[in-house]
KEKOL-778942 format. One record per residue: residue number from 1; residue in three letters; x, y, z of N, C-alpha, C in turn. Coordinates in nm, 3 decimals. Example, Ala and Ser with C-alpha at 12.3 -4.5 7.8 and 13.67 -1.06 7.14 Angstrom:
BEGIN
    n  res       nX       nY       nZ      caX      caY      caZ       cX       cY       cZ
    1  ALA    1.319   -0.569    0.780    1.230   -0.450    0.780    1.320   -0.330    0.780
    2  SER    1.285   -0.225    0.708    1.367   -0.106    0.714    1.290    0.003    0.787
// end
This chain:
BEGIN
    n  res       nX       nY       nZ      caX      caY      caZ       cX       cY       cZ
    1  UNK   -8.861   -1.773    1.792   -8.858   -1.777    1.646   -8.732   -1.707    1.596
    2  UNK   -8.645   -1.729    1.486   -8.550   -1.675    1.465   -8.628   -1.617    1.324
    3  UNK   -8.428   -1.565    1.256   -8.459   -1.454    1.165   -8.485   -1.555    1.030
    4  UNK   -8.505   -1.685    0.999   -8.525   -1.773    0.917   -8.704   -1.711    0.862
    5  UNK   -8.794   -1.703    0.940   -8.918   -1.680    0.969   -8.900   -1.544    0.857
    6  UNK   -8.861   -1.439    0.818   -8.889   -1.327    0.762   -8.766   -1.341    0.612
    7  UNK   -8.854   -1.277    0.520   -8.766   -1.268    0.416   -8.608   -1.224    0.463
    8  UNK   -8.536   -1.245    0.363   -8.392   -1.166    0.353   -8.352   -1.048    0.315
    9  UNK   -8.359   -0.965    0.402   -8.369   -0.839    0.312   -8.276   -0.760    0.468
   10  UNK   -8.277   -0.589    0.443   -8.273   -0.510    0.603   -8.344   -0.570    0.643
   11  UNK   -8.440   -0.554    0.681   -8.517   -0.627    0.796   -8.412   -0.727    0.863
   12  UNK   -8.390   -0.840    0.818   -8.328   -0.942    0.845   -8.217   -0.902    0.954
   13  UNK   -8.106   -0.780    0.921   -8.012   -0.696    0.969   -8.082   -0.674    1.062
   14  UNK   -8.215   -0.591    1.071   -8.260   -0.515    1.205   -8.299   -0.646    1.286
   15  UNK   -8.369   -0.724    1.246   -8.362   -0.859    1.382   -8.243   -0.883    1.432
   16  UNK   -8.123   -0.851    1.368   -8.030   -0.877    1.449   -7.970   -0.790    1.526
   17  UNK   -8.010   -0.659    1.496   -7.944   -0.544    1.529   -8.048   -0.564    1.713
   18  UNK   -8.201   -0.552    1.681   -8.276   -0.602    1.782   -8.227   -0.696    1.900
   19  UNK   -8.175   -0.820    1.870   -8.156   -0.878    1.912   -7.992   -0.836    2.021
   20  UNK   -7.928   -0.763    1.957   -7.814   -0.733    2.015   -7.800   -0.600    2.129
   21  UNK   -7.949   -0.550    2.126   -7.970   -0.461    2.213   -7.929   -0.302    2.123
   22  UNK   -7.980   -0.336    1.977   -7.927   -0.181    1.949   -8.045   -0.082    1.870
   23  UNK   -8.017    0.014    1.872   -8.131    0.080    1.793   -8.165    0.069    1.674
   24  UNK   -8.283    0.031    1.634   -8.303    0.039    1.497   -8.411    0.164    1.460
   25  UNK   -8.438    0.235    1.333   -8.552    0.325    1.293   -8.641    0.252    1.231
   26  UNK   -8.747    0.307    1.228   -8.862    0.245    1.168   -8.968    0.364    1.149
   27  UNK   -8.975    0.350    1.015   -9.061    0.478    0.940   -9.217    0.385    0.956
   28  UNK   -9.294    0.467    0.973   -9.438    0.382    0.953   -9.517    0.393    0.839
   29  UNK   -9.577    0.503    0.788   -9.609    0.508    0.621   -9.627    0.632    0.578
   30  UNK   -9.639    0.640    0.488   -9.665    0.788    0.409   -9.807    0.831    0.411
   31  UNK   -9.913    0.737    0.424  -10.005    0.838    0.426  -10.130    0.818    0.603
   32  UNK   -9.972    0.790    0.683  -10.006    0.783    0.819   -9.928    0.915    0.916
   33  UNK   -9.799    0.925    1.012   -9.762    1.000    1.082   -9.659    0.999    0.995
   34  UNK   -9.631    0.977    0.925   -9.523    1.039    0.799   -9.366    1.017    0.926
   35  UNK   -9.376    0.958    1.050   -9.256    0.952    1.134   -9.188    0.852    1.110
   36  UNK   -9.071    0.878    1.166   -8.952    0.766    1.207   -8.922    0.774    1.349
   37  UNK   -8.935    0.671    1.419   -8.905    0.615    1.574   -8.762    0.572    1.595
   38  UNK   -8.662    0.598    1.685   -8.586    0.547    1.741   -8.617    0.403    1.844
   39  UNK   -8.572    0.262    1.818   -8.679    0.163    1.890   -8.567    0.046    1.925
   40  UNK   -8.511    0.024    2.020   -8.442   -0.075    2.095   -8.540   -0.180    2.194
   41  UNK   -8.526   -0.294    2.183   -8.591   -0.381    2.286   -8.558   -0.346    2.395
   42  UNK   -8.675   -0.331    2.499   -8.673   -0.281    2.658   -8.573   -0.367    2.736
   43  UNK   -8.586   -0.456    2.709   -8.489   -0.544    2.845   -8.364   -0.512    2.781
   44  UNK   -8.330   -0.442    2.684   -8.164   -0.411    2.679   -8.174   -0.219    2.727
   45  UNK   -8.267   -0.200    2.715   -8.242   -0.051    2.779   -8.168    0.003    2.856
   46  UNK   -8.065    0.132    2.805   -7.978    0.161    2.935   -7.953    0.283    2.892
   47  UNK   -7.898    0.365    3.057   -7.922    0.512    3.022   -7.832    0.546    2.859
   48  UNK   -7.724    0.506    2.798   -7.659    0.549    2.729   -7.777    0.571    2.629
   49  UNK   -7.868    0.491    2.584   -7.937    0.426    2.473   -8.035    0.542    2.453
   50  UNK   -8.096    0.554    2.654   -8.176    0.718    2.655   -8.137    0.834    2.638
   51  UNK   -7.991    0.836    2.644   -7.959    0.972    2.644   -7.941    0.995    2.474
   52  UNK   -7.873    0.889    2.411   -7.906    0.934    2.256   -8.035    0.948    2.220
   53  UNK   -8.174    0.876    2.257   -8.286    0.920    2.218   -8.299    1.049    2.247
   54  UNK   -8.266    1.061    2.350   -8.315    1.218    2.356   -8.256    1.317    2.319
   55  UNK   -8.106    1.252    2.297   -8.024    1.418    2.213   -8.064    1.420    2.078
   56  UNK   -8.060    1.274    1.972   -8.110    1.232    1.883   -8.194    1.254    1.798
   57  UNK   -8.289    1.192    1.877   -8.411    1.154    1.871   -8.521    1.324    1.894
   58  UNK   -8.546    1.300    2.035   -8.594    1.443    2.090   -8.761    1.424    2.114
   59  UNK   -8.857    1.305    2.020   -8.977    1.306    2.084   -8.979    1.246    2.209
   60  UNK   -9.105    1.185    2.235   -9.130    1.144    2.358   -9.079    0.993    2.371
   61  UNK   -9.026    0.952    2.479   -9.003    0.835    2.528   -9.114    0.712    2.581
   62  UNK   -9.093    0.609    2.487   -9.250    0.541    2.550   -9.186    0.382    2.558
   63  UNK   -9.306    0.313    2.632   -9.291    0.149    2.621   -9.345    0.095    2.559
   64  UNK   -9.393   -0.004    2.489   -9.497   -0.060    2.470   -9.554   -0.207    2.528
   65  UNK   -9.631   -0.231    2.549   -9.693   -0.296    2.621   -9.800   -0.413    2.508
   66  UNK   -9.757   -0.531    2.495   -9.835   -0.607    2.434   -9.995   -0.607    2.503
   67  UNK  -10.097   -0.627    2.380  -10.269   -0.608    2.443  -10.306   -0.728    2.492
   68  UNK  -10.245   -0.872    2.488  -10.324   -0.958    2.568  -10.265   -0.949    2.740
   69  UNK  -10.104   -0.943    2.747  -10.047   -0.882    2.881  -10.113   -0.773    2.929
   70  UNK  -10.173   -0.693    2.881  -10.242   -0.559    2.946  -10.328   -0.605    3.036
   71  UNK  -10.440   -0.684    2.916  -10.553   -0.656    2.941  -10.518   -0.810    3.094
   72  UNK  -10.443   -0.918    3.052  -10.461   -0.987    3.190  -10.359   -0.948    3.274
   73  UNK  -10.320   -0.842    3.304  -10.295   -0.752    3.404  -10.351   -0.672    3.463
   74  UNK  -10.432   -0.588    3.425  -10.513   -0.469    3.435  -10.431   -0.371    3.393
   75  UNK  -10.394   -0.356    3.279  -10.326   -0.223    3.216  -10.380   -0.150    3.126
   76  UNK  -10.452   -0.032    3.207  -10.607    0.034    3.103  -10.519    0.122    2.984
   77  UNK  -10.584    0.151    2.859  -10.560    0.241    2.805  -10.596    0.350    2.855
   78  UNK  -10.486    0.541    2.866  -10.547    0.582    2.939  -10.681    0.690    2.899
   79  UNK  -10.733    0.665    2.790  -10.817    0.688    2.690  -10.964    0.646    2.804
   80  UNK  -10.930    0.476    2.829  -11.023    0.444    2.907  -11.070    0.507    3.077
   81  UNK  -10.940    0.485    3.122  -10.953    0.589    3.260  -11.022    0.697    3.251
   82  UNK  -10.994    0.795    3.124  -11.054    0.891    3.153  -11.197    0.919    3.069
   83  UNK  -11.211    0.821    3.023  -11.407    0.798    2.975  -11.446    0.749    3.114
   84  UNK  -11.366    0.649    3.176  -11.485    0.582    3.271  -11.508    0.665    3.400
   85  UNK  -11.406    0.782    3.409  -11.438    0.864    3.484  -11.504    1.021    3.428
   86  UNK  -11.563    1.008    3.363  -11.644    1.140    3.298  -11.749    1.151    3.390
   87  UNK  -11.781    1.136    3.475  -11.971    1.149    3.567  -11.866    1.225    3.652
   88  UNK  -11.744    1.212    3.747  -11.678    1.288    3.829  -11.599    1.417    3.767
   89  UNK  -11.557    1.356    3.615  -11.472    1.497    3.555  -11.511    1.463    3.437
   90  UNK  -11.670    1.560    3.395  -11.717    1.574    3.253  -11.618    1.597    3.167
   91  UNK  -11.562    1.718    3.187  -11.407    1.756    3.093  -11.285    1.653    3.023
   92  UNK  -11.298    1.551    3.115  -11.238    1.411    3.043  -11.303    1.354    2.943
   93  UNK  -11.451    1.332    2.946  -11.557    1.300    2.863  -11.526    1.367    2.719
   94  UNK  -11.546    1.493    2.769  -11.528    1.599    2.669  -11.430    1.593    2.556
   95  UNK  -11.309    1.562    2.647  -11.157    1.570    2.546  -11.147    1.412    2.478
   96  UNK  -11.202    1.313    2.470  -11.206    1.194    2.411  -11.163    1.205    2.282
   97  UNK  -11.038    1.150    2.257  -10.927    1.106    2.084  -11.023    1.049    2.026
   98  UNK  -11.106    1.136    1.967  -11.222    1.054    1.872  -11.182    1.109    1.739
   99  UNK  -11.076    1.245    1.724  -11.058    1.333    1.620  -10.939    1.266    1.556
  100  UNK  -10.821    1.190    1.627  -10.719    1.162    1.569  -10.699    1.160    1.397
  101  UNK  -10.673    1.279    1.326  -10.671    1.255    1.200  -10.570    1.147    1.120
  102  UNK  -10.492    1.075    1.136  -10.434    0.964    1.071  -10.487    0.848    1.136
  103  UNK  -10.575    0.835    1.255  -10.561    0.679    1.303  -10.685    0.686    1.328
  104  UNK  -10.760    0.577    1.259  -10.907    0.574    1.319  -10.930    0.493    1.467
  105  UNK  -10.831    0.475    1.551  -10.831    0.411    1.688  -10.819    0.500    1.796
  106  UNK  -10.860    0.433    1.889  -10.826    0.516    2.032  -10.674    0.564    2.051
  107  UNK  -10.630    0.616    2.064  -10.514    0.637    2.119  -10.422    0.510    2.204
  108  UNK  -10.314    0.487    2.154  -10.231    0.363    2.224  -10.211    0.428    2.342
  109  UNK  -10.202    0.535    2.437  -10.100    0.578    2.520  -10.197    0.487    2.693
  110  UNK  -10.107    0.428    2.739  -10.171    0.365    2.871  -10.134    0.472    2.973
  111  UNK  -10.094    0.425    3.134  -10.076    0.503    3.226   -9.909    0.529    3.213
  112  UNK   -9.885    0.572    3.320   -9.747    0.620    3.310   -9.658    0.564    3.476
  113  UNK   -9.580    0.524    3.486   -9.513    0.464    3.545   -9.354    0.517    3.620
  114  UNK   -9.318    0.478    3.753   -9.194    0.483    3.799   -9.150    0.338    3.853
  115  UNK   -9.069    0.294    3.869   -9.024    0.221    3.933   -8.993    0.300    4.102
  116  UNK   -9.021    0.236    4.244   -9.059    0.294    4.340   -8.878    0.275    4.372
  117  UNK   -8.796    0.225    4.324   -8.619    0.279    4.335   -8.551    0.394    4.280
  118  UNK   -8.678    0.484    4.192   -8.594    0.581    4.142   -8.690    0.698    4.239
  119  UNK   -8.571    0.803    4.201   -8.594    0.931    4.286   -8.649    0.999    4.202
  120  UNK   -8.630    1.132    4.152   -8.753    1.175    4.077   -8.793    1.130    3.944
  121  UNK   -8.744    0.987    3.902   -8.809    0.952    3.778   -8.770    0.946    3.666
  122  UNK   -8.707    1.066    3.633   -8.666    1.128    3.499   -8.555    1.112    3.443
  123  UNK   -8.450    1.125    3.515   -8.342    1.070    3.477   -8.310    0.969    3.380
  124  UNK   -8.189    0.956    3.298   -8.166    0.850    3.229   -8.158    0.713    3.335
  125  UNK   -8.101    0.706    3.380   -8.096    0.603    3.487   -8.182    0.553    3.529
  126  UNK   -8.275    0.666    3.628   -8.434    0.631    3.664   -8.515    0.540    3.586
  127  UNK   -8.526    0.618    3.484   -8.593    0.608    3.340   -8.588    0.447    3.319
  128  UNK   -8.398    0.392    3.274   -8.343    0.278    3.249   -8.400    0.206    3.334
  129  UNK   -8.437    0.237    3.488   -8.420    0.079    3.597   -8.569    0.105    3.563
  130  UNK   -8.638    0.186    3.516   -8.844    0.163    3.534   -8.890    0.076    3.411
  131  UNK   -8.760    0.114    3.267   -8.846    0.037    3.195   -8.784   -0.088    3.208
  132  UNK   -8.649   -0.128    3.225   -8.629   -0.271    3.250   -8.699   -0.352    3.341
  133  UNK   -8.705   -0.313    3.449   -8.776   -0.389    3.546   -8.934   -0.398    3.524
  134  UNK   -8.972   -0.271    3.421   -9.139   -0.341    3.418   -9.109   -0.447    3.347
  135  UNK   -9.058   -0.446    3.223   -9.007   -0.534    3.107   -9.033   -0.662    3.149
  136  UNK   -8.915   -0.694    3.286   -8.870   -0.836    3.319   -9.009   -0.886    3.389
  137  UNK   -9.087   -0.741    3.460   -9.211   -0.797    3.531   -9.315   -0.862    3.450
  138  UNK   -9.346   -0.747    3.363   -9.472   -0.802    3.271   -9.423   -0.934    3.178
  139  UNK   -9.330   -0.983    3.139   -9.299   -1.096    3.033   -9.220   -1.180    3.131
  140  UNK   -9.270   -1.258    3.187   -9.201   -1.370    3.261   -9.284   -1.470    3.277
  141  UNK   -9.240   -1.571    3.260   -9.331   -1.700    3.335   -9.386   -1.728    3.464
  142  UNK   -9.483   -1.660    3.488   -9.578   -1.638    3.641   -9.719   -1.603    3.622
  143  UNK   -9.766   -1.664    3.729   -9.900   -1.634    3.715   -9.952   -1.484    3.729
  144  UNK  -10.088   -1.425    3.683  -10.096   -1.333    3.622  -10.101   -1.225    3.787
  145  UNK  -10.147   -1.307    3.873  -10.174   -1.260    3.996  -10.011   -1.274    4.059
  146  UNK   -9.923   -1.311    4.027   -9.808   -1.274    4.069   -9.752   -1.129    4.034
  147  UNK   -9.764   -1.142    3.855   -9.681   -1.031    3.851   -9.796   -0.908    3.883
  148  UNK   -9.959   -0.919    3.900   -9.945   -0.762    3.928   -9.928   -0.742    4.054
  149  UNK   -9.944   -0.856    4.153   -9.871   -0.813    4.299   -9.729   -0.737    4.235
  150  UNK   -9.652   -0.809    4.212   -9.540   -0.738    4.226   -9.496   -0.638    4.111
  151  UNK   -9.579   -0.573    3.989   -9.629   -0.445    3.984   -9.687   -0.355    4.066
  152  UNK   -9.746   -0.349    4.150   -9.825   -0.286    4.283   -9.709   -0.257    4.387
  153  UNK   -9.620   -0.391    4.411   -9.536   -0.333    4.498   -9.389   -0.271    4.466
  154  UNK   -9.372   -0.309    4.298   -9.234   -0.215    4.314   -9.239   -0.109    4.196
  155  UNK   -9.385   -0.090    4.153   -9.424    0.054    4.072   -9.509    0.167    4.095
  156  UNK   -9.484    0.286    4.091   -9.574    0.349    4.159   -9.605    0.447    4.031
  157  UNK   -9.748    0.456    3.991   -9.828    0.582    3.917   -9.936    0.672    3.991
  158  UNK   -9.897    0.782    3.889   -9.810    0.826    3.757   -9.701    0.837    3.786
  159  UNK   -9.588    0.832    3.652   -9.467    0.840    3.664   -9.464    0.901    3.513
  160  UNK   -9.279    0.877    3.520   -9.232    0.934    3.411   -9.201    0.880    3.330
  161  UNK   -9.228    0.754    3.284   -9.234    0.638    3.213   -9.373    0.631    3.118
  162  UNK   -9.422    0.656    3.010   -9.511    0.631    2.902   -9.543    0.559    2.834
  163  UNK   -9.648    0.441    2.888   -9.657    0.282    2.847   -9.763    0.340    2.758
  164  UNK   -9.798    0.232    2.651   -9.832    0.230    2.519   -9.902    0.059    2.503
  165  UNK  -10.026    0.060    2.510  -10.052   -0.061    2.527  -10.069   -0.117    2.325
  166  UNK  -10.068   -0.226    2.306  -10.091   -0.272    2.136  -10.253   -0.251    2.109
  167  UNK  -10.275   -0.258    2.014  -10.456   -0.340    2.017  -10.446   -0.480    2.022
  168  UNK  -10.537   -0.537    2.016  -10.537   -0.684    1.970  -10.528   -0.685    1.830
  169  UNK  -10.501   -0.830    1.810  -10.440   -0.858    1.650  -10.368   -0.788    1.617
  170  UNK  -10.228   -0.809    1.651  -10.137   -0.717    1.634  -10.111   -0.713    1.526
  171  UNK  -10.096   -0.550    1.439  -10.124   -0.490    1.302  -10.223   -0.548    1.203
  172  UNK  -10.354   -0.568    1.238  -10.461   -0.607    1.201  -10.542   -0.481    1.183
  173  UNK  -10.578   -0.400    1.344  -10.662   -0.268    1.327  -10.582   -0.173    1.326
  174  UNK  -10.465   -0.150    1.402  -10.400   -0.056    1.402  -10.231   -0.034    1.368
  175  UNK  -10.180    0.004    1.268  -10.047    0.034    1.252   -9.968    0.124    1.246
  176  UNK   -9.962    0.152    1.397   -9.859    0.267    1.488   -9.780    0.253    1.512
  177  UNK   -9.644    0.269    1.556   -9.534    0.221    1.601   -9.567    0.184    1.707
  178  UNK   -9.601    0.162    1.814   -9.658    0.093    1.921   -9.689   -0.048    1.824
  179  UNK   -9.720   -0.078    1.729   -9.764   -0.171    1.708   -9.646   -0.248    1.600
  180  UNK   -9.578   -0.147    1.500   -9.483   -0.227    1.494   -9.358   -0.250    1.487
  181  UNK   -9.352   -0.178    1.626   -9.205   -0.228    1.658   -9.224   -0.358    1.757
  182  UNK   -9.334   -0.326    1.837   -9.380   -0.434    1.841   -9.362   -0.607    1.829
  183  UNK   -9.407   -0.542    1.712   -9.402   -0.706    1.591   -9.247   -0.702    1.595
  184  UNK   -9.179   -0.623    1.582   -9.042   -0.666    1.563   -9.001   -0.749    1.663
  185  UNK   -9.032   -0.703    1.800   -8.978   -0.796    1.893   -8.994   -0.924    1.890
  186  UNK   -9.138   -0.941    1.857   -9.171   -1.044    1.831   -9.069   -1.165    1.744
  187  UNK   -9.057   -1.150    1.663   -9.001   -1.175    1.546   -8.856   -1.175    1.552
  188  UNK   -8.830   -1.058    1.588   -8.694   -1.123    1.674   -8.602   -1.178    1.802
  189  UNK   -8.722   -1.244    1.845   -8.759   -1.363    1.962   -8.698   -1.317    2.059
  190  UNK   -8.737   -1.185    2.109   -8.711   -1.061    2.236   -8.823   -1.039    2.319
  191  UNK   -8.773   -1.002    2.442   -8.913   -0.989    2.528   -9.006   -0.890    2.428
  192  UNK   -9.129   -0.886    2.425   -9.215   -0.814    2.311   -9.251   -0.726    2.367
  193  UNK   -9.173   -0.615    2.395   -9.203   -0.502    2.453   -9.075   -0.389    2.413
  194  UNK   -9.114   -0.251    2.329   -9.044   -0.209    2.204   -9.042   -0.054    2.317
  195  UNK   -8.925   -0.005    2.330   -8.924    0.110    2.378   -8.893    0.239    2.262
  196  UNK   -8.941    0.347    2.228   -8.962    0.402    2.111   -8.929    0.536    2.174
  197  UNK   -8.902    0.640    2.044   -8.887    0.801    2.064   -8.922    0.854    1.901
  198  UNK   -9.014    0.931    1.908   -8.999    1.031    1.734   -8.895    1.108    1.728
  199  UNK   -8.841    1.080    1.584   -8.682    1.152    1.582   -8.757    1.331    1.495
  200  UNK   -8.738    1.413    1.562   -8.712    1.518    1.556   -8.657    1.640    1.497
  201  UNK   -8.680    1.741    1.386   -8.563    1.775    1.338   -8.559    1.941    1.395
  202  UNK   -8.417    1.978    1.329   -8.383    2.124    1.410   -8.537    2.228    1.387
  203  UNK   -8.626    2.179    1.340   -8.705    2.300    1.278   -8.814    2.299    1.359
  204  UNK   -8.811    2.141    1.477   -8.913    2.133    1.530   -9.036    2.049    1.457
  205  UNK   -9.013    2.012    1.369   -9.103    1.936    1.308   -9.040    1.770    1.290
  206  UNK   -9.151    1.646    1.226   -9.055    1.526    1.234   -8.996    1.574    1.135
  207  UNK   -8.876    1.472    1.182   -8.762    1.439    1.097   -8.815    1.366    0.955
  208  UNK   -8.743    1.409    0.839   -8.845    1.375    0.688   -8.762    1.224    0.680
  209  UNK   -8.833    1.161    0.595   -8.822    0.988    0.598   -8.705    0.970    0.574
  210  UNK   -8.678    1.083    0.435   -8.517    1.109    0.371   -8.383    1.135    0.493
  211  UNK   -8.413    1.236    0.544   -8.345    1.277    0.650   -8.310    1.128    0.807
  212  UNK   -8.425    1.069    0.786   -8.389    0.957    0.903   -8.307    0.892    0.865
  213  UNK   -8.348    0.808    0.712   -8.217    0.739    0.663   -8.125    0.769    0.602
  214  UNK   -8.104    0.868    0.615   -7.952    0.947    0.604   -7.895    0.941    0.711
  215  UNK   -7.953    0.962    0.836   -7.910    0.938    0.993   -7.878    0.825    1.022
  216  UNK   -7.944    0.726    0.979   -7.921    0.572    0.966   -7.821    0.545    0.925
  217  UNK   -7.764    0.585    0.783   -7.662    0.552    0.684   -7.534    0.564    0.795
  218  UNK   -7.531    0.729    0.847   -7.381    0.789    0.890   -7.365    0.710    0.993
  219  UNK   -7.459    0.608    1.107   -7.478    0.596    1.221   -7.459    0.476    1.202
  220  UNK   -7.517    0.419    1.096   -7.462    0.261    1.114   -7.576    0.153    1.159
  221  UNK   -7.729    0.241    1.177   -7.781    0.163    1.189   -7.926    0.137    1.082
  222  UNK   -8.013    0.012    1.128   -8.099   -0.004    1.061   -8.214    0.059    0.996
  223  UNK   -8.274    0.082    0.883   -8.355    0.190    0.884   -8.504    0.057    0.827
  224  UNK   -8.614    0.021    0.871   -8.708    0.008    0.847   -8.822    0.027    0.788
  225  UNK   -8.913   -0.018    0.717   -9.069    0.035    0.704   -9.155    0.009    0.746
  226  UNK   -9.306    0.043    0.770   -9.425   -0.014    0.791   -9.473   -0.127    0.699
  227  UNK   -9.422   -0.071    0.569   -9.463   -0.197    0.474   -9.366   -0.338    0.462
  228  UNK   -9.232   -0.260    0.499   -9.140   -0.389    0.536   -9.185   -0.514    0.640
  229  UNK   -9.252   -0.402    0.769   -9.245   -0.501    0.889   -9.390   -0.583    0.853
  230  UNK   -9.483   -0.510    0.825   -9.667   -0.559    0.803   -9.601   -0.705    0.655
  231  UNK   -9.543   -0.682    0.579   -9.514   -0.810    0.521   -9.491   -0.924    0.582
  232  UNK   -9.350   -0.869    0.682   -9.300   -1.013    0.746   -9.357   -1.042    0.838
  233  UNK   -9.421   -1.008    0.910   -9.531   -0.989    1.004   -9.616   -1.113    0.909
  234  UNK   -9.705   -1.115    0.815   -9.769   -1.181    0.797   -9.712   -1.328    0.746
  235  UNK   -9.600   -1.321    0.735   -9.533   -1.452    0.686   -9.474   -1.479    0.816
  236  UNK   -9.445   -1.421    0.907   -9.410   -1.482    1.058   -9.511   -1.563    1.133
  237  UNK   -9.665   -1.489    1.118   -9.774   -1.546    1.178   -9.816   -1.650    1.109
  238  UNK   -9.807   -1.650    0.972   -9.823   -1.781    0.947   -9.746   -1.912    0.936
  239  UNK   -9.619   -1.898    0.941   -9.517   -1.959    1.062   -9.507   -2.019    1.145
  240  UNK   -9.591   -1.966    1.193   -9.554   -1.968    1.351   -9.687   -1.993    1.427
  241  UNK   -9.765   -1.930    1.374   -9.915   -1.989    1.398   -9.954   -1.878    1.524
  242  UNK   -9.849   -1.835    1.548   -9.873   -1.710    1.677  -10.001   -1.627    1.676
  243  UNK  -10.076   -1.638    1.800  -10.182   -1.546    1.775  -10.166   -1.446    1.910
  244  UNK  -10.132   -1.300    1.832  -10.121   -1.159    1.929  -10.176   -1.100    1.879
// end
């Protein structure tokens, strides 16, 4: 789908910015995590891209993982792992994200991942070859029993990689950045899998909405909304007829 599909507006800019492998921000709402994400499509990922998230940026580094690819993969939320193991470790039971005060959902965060070519993981580099190569694994044309063979044989968990699975109906129940940057990929006809960081400020707290797109402005790049993307989002799907 191209950028015809979404009004004319930024947005429009950030599909292209998307598309060219560059970072765009994306604030989610005001009376949600009040954040702004640093968010480049995974299959352009490269250490340069990580190392500004993290000088940048400074939260955590994640993937995201579309929910119908998960689930016909076997890619648990890890919310679920650790309910379905509560009879062996009550204490998992115990700690269940039932409190999350902005999101009435489970927690997006899945397992965590290396690619079995990197050495300890962490590295920008490391980092770069785990999320590209899941990227190219999980979104390819193969049967479903192909790619998790060859998830099994060239990924090994836990790692240092932080996959983020969607819900279903993407931005229907839940609208997290997991969900829509997401949609961006979507939309801007990229493998649909959104690699993300919370931008950070010196005080230790997020970075204020004001403050991101001011960062945006000097930097040159796109600055986003939740209400921007959940619009075109719904004029894409009906479009397009896409059901995620």
């Amino acid at each position: 789908m191209t950028i015809d599909t979404v009004p004319k507006s930024d947005l429009s800019n950030a599909l292209e910015d998307i598309r060219a492998g560059k970072i765009v921000l994306v604030y989610d709402f005001d009376d949600r995590e009040r954040e702004t994400d640093m968010t480049v499509a995974s299959e352009f990922i490269t250490s340069d891209i990580l190392k500004r998230m993290r000088n940048d940026a400074g939260g955590l580094v994640c993937t995201t993982t579309p929910n119908r690819i998960a689930k016909e993969l076997g890619l648990p939320f890890l919310s679920d792992v650790f309910w379905n193991n509560r009879d062996t470790y009550p204490l998992l039971g115990m700690m269940a994200p039932n409190d999350i005060p902005y999101d009435n959902t489970k927690s997006s965060f899945g397992i965590t991942i290396n690619h079995r070519k990197t050495y300890t993981g962490i590295t920008d580099s490391d980092r770069a070859l785990t999320i590209k190569e899941y990227t190219e694994t999980i979104v390819r044309d193969a049967p479903a029993e192909d790619r998790i063979r060859d998830l099994g044989e060239h990924f090994r968990a836990p790692g240092h990689v932080h996959l983020l699975n969607t819900t279903s109906k993407l931005l229907k129940t839940r609208h997290g950045h997991t969900e829509l940057c997401t949609a961006l990929m979507y939309m801007a006809g990229v493998k649909p899998s959104a690699t993300i960081c919370e931008m950070l400020g010196d005080n230790g707290a997020s970075n204020s909405k004001e403050r991101a797109a001011e960062y945006s402005r000097k930097n040159g790049m796109c600055f986003v909304t939740g209400e921007e993307i959940t619009e075109a989002w719904e004029i894409f799907l009906e479009k397009t007829g896409m059901d995620v």
